[in-house]
C-alpha positions as CSV (number, residue, x, y, z in Angstrom):
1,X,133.5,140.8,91.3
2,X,133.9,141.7,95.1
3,X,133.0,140.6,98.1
4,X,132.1,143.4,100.5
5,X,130.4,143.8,104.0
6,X,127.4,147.0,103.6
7,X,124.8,148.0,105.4
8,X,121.4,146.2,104.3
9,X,119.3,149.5,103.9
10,X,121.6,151.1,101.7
11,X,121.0,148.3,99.1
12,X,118.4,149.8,95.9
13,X,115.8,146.9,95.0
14,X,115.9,145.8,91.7
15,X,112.9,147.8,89.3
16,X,113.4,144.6,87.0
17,X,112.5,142.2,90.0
18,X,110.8,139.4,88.1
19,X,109.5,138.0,91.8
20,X,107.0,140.5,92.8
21,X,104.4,138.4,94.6
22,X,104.9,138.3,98.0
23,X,106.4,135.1,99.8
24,X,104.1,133.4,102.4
25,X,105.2,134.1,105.7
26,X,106.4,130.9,106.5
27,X,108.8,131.2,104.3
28,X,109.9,134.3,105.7
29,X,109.7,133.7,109.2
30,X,112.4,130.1,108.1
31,X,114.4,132.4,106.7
32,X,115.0,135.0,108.8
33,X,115.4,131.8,111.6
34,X,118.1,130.5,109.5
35,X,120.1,133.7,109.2
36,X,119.3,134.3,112.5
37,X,121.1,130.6,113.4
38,X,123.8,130.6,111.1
39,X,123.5,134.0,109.3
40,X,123.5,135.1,105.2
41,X,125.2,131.4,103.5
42,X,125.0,133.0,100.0
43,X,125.7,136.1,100.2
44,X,122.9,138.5,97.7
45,X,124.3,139.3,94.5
46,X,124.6,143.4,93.5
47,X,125.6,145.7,90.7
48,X,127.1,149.0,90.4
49,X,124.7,151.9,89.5
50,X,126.9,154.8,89.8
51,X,126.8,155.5,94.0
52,X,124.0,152.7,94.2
53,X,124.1,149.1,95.0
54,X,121.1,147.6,92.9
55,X,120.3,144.1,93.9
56,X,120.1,141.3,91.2
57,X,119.7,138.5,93.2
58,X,118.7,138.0,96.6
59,X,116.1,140.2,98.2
60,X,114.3,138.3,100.4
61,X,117.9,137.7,102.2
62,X,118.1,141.1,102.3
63,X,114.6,141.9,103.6
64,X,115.2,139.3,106.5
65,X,118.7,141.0,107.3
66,X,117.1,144.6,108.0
67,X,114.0,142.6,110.1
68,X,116.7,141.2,112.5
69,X,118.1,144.5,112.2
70,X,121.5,143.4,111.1
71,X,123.4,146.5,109.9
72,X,126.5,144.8,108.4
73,X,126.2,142.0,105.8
74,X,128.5,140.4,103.1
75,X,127.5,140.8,99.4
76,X,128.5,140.2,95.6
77,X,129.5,143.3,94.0
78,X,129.8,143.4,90.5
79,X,131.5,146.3,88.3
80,X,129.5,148.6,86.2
81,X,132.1,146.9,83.2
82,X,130.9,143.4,84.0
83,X,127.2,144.0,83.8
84,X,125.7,142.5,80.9
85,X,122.2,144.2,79.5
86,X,121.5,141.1,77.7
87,X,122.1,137.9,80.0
88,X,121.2,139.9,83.6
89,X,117.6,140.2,82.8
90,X,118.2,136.3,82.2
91,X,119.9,135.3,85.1
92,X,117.3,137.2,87.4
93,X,114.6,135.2,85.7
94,X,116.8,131.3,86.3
95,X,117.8,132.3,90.0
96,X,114.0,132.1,90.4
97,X,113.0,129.5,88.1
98,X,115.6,126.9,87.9
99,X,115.2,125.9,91.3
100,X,114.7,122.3,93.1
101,X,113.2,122.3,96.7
102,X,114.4,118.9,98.9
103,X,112.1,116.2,98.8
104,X,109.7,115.0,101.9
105,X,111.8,112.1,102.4
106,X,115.2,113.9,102.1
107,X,114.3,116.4,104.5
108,X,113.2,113.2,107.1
109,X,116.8,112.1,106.5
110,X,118.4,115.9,107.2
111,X,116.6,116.6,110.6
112,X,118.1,113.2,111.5
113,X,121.2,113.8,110.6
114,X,121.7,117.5,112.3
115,X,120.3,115.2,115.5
116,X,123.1,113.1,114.8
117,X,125.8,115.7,114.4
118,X,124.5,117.1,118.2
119,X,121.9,119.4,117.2
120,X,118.5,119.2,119.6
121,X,114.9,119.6,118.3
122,X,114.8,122.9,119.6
123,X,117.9,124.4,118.3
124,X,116.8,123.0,114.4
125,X,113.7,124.0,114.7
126,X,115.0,127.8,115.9
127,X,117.3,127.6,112.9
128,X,114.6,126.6,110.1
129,X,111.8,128.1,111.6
130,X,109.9,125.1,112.4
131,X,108.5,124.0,115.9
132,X,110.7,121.2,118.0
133,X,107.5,118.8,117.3
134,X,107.8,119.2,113.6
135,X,111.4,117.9,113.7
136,X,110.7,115.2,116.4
137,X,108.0,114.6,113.6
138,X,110.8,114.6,110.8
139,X,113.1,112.0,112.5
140,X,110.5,109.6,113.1
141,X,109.5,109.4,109.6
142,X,113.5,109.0,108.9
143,X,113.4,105.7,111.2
144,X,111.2,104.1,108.9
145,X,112.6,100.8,107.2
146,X,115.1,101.8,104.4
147,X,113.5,100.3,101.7
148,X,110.1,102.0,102.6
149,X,111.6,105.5,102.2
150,X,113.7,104.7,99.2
151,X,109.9,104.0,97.8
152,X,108.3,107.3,99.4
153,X,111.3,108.9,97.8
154,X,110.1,108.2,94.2
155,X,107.4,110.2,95.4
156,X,105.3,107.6,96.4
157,X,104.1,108.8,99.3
158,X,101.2,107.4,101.6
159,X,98.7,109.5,102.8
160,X,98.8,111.4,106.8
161,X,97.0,108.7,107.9
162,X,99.1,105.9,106.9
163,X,102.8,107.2,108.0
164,X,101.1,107.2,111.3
165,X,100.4,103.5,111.5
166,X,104.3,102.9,109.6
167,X,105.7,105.0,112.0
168,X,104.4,103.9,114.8
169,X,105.5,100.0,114.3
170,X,108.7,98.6,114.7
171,X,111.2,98.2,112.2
172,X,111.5,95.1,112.5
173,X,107.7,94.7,111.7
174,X,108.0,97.6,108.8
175,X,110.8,95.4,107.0
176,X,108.3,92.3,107.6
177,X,105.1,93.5,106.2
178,X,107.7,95.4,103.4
179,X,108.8,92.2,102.1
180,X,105.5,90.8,101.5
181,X,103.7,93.5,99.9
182,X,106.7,95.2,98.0
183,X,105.4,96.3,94.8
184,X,107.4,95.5,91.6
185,X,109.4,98.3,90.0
186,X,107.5,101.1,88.2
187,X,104.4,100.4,90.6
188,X,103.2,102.3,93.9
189,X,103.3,101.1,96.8
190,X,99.8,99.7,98.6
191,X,100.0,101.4,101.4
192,X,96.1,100.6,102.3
193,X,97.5,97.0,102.8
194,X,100.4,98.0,104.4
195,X,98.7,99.9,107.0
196,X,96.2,97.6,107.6
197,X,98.9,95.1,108.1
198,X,100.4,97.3,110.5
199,X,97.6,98.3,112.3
200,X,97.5,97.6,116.0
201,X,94.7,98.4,118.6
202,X,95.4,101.4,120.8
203,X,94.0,102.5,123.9
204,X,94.0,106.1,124.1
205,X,95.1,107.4,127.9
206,X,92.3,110.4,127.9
207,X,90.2,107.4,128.4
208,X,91.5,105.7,131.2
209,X,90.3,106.6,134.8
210,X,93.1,105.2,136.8
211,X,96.3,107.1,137.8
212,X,99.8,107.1,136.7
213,X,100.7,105.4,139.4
214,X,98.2,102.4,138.2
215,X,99.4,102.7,135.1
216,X,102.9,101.7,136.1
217,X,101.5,99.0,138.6
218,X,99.9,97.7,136.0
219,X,103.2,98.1,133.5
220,X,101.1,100.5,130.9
221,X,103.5,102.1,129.2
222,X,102.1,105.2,126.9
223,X,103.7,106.2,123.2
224,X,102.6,110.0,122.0
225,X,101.4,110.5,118.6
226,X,103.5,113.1,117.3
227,X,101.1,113.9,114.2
228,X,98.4,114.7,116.5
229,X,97.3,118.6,118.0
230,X,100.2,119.6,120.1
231,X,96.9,120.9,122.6
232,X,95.5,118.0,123.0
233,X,96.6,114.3,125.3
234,X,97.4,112.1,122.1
235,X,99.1,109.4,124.6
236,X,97.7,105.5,123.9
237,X,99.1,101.9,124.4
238,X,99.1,98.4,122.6
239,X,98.9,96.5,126.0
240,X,95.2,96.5,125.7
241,X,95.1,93.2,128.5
242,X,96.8,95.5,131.3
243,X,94.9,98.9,130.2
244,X,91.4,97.2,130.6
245,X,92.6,95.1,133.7
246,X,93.9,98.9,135.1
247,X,90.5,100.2,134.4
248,X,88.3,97.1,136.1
249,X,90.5,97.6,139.1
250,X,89.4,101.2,139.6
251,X,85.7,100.7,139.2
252,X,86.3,97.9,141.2
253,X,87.0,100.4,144.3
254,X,84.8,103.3,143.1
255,X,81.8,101.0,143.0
256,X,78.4,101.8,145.1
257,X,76.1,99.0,146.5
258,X,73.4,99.7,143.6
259,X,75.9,99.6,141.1
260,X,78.0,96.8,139.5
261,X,80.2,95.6,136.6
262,X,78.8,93.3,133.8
263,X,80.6,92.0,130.8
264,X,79.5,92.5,127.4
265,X,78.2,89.9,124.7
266,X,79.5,90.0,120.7
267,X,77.3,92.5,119.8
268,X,79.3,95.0,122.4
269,X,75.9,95.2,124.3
270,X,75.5,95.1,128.4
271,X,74.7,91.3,129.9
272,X,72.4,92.5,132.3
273,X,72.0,90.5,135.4
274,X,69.1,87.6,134.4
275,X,65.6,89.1,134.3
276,X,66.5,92.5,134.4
277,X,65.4,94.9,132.0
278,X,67.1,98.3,130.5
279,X,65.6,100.9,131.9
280,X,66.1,104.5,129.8
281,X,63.9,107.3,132.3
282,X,65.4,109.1,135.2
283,X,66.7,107.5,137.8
284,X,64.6,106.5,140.8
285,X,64.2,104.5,143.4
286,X,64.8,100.5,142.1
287,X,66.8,101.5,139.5
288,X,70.2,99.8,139.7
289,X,73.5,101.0,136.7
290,X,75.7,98.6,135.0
291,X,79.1,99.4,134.0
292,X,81.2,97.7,131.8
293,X,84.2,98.7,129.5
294,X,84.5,99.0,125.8
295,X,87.2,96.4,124.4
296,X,87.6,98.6,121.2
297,X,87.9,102.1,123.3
298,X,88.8,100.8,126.6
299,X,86.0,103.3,127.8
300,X,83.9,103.0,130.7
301,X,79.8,102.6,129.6
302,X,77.1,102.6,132.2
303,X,73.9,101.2,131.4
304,X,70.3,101.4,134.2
305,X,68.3,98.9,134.6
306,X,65.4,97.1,137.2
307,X,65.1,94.3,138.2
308,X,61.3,92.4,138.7
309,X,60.2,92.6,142.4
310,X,60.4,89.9,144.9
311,X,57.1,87.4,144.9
312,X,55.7,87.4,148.6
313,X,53.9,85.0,150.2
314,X,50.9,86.5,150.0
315,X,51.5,88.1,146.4
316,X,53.2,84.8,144.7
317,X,53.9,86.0,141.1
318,X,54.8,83.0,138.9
319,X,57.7,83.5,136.7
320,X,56.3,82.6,133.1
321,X,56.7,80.2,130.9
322,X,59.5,80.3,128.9
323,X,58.5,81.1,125.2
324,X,59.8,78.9,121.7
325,X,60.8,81.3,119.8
326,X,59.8,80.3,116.1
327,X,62.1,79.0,113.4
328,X,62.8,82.0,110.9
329,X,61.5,81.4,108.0
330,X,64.9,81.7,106.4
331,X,68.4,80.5,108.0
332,X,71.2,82.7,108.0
333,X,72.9,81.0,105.4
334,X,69.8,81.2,103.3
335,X,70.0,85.0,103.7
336,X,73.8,84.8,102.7
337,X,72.6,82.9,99.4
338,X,70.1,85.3,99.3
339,X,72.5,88.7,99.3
340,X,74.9,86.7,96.7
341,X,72.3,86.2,94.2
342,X,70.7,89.6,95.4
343,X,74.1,91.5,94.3
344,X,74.9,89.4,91.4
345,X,71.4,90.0,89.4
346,X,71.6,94.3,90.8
347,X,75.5,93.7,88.8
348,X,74.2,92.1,85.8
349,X,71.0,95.4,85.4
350,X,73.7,98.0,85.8
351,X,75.8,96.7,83.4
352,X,73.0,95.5,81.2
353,X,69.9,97.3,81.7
354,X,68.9,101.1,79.9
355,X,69.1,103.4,83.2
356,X,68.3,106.8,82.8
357,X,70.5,110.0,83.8
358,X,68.3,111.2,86.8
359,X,68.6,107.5,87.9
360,X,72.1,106.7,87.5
361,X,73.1,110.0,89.6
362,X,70.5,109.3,92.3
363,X,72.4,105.6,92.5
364,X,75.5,106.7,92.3
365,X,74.5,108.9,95.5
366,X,72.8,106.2,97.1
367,X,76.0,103.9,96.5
368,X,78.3,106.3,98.0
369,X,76.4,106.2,100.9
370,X,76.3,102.5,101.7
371,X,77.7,101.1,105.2
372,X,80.5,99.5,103.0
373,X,81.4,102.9,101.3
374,X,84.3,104.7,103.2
375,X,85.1,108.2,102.2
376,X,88.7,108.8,102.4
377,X,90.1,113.1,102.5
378,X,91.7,115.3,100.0
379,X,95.4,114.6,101.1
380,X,97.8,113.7,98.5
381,X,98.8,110.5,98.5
382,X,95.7,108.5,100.1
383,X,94.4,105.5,97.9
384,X,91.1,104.3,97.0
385,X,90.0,100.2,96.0
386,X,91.9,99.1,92.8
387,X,88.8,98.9,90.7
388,X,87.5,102.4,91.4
389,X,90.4,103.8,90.3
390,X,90.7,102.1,87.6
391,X,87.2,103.8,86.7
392,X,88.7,106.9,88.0
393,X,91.0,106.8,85.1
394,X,89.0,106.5,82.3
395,X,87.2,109.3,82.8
396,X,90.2,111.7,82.0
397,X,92.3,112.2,79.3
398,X,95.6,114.4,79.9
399,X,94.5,115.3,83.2
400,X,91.3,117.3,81.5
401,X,88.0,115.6,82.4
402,X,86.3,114.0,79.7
403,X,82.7,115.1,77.9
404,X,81.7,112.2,76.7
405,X,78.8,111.3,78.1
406,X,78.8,107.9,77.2
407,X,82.0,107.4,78.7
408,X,80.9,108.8,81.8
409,X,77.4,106.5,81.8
410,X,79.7,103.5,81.0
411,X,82.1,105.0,84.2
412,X,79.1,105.1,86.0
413,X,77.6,101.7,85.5
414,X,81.3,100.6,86.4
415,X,81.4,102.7,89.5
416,X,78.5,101.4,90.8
417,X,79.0,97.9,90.6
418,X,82.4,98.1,92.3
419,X,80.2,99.6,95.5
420,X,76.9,98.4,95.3
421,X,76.6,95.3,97.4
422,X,73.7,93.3,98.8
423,X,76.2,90.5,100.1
424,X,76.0,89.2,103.8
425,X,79.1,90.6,104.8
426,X,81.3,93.9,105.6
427,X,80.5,95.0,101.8
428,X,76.8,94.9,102.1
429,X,75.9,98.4,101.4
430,X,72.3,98.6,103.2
431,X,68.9,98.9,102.1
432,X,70.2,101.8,99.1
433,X,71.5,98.8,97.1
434,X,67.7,97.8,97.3
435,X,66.1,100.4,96.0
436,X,68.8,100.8,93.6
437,X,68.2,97.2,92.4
438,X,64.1,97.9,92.5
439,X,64.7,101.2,90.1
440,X,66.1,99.6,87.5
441,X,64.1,95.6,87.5
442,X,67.0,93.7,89.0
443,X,64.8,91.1,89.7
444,X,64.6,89.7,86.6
445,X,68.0,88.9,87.1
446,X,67.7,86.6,89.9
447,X,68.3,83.2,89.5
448,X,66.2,80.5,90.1
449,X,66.1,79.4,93.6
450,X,63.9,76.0,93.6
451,X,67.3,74.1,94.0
452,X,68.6,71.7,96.2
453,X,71.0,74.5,97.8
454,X,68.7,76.9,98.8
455,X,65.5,75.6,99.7
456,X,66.2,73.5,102.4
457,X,66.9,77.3,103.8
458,X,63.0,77.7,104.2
459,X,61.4,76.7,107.2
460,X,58.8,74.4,106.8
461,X,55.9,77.2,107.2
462,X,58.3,78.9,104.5
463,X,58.2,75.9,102.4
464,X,54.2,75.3,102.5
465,X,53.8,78.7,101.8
466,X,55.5,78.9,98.6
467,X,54.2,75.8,96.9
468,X,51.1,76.0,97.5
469,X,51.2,79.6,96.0
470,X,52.2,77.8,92.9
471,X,49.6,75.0,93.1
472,X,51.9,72.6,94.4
473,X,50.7,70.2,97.7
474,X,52.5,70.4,100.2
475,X,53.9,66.9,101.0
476,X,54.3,65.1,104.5
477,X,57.4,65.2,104.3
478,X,59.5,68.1,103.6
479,X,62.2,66.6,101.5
480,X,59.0,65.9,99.4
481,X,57.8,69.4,99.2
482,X,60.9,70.3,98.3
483,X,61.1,68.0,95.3
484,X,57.9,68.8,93.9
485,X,58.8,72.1,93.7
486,X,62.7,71.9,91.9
487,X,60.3,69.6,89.4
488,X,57.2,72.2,88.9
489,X,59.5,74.5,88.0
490,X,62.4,72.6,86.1
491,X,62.2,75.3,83.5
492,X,61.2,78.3,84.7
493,X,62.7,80.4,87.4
494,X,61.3,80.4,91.2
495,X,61.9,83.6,93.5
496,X,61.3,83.6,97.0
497,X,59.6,86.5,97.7
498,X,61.5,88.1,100.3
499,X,64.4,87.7,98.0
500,X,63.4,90.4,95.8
501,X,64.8,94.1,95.8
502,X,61.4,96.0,97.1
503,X,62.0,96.3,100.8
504,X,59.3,95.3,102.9
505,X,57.1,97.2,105.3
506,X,58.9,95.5,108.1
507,X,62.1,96.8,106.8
508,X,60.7,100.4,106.1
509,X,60.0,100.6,109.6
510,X,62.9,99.2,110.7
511,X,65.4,101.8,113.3
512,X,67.7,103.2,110.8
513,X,71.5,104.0,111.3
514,X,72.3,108.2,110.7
515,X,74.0,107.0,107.5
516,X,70.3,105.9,106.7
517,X,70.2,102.1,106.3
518,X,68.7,99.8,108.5
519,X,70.5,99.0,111.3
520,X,70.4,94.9,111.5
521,X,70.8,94.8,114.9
522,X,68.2,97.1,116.5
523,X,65.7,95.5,113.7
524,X,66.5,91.9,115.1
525,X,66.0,92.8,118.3
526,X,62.6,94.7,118.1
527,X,61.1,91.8,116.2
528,X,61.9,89.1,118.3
529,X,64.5,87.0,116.0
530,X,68.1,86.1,117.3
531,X,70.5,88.2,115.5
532,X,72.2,85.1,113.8
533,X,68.9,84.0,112.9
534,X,68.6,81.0,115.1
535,X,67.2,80.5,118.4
536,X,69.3,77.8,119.0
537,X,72.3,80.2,120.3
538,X,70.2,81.7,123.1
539,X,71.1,79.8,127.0
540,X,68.0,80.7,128.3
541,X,65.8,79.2,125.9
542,X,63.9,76.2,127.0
543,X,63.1,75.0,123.4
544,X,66.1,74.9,120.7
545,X,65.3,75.5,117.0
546,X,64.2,72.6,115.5
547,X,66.6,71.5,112.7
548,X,64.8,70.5,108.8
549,X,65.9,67.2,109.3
550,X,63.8,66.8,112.2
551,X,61.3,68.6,110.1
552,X,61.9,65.4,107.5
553,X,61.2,63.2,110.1
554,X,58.1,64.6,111.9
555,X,54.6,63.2,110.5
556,X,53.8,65.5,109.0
557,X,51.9,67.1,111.2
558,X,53.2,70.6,111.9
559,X,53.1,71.7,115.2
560,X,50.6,74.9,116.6
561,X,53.0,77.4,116.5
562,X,53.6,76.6,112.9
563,X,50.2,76.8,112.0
564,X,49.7,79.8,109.9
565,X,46.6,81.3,108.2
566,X,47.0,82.2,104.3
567,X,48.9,84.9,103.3
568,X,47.1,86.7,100.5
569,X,50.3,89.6,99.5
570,X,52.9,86.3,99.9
571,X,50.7,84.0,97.8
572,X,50.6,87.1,95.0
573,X,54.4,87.9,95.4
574,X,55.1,84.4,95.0
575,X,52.4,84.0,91.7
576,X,54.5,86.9,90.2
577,X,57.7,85.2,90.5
578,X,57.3,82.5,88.1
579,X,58.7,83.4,84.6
């Protein structure tokens, strides 16, 4: 064998060539940029064929060699005596095949180390054909905590998402967060936990409105996401106290005279200045903007609103009286208790009850689009909950997906359980775990709620309404009431009727979200109710809620606005819930 220096285009392709797809050009474009860098490392491989120079391995050096237009480049030569008929074919085939490419995380820990032997970003990236941001990219991800990457390594690796929460925290806090969630040997990594652990709020600077030079007044100091769009301003900042005190400053001095700043309340909606009302039609004379600034974005909202003229002397307009707004009829721990039992007896009829196909699929559609349902991409590596994956996996067997339909009914069921949620918290999936629950008679799974626990959750009109729908006198006192109805129905089950799964006209009509359940907020606010289902929280009132012990120690006598007339579809509701 012989090393000589030829010209590229003299060299023959081989006719044998097992590789005759063509490359991406990526792949090209990195190799001609690494020959270009550091020129040919292996030199191509080539046999004697009388005056010819077939190639046998290496032809995509050589392509890239004649595209730079090199015309000298060092190659194997071997003899006509010391090709073999029988083991070249072979060899051509394992220079192809036998082939490992450097793992994600090894690659991390190479672009460092060229940085660290003097290399820049932009003279790796020229040599491997990759842009300076990839590589800034590269050695970012190598700074994460040791132990983290030894993990990735075992090609564990979290999803895009994810290594840009790691990477942007401090090691200090990787190895911290590490240590508590470090998964025992042979398991993955969870990385939803880690990141969430991670996570930090950040202020994006295409939001703010003040300068640089405020910025640095204020000491803002902005960190670039290096997985964003290289076109677009991915700067942000954890000092979320400075960046919203930066942004009141300048609509501080940008301010008109009809305009002024307002805080928000927890709901993120506008305190508007007392007795003024939003106003949503063009603007006109006497309408006045709010502004105030998102805690969560940092962004500057403007809401209008008027305000109610002046009285005059000679037009003296009273202010009204201020309004009691009535007790709910149930508390909001009554409608916690109410979702808990709600979600356990919808569990118990998927599990239990015959559904049929059309159903289930509609369900499982209906699940997947709950409020507490979040749809996660395609990437490799990104994780879903523990017991949907579970599921997940008994559905296949050796990576073909199975036929069975009752596994897949069973998978189903399962599924649907792990989503569905009529809890009063951030897994409540909306009004589609009601219907679900109505389609297949989850009712009859409800407990029985003439108990100690929840009926002093009623309001008295609540109460009165329910027992005597059930032939049961309402007492003078409530405790009373209360009693006589745990005894009427000692062995049978009671069911509040707004506890079962048919949603009411009320809710029907409620505003709904685009993800199409109700939206709890706008539906407490268009009927009257405070959000956390007591009117005790609001400053304004004149009247606070009345507690049920006071109830227990009125007269018995219910005051006016408690006074109700019969309710004929509540009295049958409540007839039908009695087993």
């Amino acid at each position: 064998m012989e090393l000589r220096t030829v010209d590229p285009r003299k060299l023959k392709p081989n006719p044998n060539n097992p590789r005759r797809t063509k490359t991406d050009k990526f792949s090209d474009a990195q190799m001609e940029a690494s020959i270009k860098a550091v020129g040919v490392l292996q030199p191509p491989l080539v046999r004697e064929e009388g005056k010819n120079l077939v190639i046998q391995f290496g032809h995509r050096r050589v392509t890239a060699c004649i595209k730079l237009g090199k015309t000298a480049m060092p190659v194997l030569v071997k003899s006509a005596d010391e090709v073999d008929g029988t083991l070249d074919p072979m060899g051509t085939v394992s220079e192809n095949v036998i082939r490992t490419e450097m793992g994600q995380v090894d690659r991390w820990r190479a672009m460092e180390a060229l940085a660290t032997a003097g290399w820049n970003d932009a003279a790796i990236g020229e040599a491997l054909g990759m842009t300076s941001r990839n590589i800034a990219q590269a050695r970012l991800l190598a700074k994460i905590c040791p132990a983290m990457l030894d993990q990735m390594a075992l090609n564990d690796l979290p999803g895009q998402r994810e290594l840009r929460i790691i990477a942007a925290a401090t090691t200090e806090e990787q190895a911290q967060v590490w240590k508590k969630f470090k998964p025992k040997r042979g398991y993955e990594a969870p990385w939803g936990e880690i990141t969430h652990a991670l996570s930090k709020t950040r202020l994006m600077a295409k939001n703010a409105k003040f300068s640089a030079d405020e910025a640095q007044a204020f000491g803002i100091v902005w960190e670039e996401d290096l997985f964003a769009p290289a076109d677009e301003d991915s700067r942000s900042t954890t000092q979320v106290d400075a960046f919203l005190a930066a942004q009141t400053a300048w609509l501080e001095t940008n301010l008109r005279k009809d305009q002024c700043i307002v805080e928000i309340d927890e709901y993120s909606r506008p305190k508007l200045p007392r007795g003024a009302q939003q106003y949503y039609g063009r603007s006109s004379e006497g309408v006045f903007t709010a502004f105030y600034i998102e805690p969560r974005s940092g962004l500057i909202r403007e809401a209008a609103y008027t305000t109610p003229k002046a009285s005059t002397p000679g037009n003296s307009a009273a202010e009204p009286e201020p309004v009691r707004k009535p007790r709910p009829d149930v508390t909001a721990k009554g409608d916690a208790m109410i979702g808990d039992y709600r979600t356990d007896a919808l569990h118990q009829a998927l599990r239990g009850n015959p559904i049929d196909d059309d159903q289930l699929i509609a369900m499982l559609v209906l699940a997947l689009a709950g409020r507490n349902v979040t749809v996660l991409s395609g990437v490799a590596g990104q994780h879903h909950g523990t017991g949907l994956r579970q599921v997940a996996d008994t559905l296949t067997d050796g990576g073909v997906l199975t036929r069975d339909l009752a596994a897949i009914r069973l998978a189903a069921r399962k599924a649907l359980v792990e989503v569905l949620s009529c809890r009063q918290n951030q897994s409540a999936s909306g009004i589609g775990a009601r219907y679900a629950g109505t389609a297949i008679d989850a009712d009859s799974y409800l407990p029985n709620m003439a108990t100690e626990e929840f009926l002093p959750a009623l309001s008295r009109t609540a109460l009165d309404r329910c027992a005597s729908a059930h032939s049961v006198a309402p007492q003078v006192r409530v405790k009373d009431t209360r009693a006589a109805l745990i005894a009427r129905f000692s062995e049978g089950t009671f069911i509040y009727p707004g506890a079962r799964f048919a949603p009411t006209e009320a809710e029907l009509e409620a505003p709904r979200s685009p993800a199409g359940v109700i939206d709890d907020e706008v539906e407490n606010e268009a009927s009257g109710d405070d959000p956390l289902g007591s009117a005790a929280s609001d400053p304004d009132c004149a009247f606070p809620e009345r507690s049920a012990e006071a109830d227990e120690d009125h007269d018995g006598t219910p005051p006016p606005d408690e006074v109700s007339g019969s309710d004929a579809s509540l009295a049958a509701a409540a007839n039908h819930s009695a087993a």
